[in-house]
C-alpha positions as CSV (number, residue, x, y, z in Angstrom):
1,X,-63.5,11.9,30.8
2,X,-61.0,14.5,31.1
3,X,-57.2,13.9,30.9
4,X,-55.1,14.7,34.3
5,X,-53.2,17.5,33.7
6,X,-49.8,17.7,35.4
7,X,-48.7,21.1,36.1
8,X,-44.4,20.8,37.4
9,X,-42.9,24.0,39.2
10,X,-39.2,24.5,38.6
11,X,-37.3,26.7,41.1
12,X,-34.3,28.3,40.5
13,X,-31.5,29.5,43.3
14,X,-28.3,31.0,42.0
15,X,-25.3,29.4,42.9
16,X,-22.6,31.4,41.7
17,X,-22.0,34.4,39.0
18,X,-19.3,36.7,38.4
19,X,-17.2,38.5,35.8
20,X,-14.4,36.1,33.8
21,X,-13.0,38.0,31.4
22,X,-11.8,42.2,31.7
23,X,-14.1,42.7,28.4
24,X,-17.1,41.7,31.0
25,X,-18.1,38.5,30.2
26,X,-19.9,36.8,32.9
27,X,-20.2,32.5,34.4
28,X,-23.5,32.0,35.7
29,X,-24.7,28.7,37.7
30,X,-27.6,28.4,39.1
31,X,-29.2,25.1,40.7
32,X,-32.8,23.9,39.0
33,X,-35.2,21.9,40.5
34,X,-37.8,21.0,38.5
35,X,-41.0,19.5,40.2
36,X,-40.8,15.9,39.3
37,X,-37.6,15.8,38.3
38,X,-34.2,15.1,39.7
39,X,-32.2,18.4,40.5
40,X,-29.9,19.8,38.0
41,X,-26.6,22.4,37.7
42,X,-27.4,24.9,34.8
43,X,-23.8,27.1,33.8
44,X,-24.1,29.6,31.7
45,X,-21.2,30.4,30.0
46,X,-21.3,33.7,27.6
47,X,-22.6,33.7,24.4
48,X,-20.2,34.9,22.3
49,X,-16.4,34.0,22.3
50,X,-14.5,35.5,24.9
51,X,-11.7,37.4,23.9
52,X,-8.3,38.0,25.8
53,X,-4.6,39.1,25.1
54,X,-1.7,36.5,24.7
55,X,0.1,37.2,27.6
56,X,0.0,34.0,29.8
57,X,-1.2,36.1,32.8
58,X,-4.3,37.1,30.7
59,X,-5.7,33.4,30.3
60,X,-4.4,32.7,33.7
61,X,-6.7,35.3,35.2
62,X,-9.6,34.2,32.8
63,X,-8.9,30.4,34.3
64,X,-8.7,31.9,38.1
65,X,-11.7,34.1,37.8
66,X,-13.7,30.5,36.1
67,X,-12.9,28.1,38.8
68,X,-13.6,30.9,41.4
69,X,-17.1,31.1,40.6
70,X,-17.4,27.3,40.0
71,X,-15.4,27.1,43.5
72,X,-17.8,29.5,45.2
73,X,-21.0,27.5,43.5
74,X,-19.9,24.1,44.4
75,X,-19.4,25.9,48.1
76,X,-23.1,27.1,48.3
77,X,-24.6,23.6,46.7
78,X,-23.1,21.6,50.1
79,X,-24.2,24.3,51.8
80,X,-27.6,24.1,50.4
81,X,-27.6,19.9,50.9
82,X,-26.2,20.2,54.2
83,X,-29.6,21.8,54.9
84,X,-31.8,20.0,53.3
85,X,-30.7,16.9,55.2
């Protein structure tokens, strides 16, 4: 007798992504869901250290431009529920 063999799918839609930092780095966050499985929120935060100057208004803008794309994802996931029912 052979064993069952499951094979899952795992889609992936983009949430959200943009530039955080004036160096380039990049916030990425995408929703999973994985056949089987309960959905998910992947963010993908750079993988090096991000890097900016002292002056308060440099982190400020690295905080605005973070919880812009995390805004903007959060925005598209209702969105996306909404229509799923």
């Amino acid at each position: 007798m052979t064993p069952e063999v499951t094979v899952t799918t795992s889609s992936r839609i983009e949430l959200a992504a943009g530039k955080i930092t004036p160096s380039g780095d990049s916030l990425q966050v995408e929703l999973i869901q994985p056949g089987g499985s309960p959905p998910a929120v992947l963010i993908t935060w750079p993988a090096a250290p991000s890097v900016t100057n002292t002056d308060p208004r440099g982190l400020a803008t690295v905080a605005a431009a973070v919880v812009r794309v995390l805004a903007e994802a959060q925005a598209r996931l209702t969105k996306i529920r909404r229509q799923q029912g």
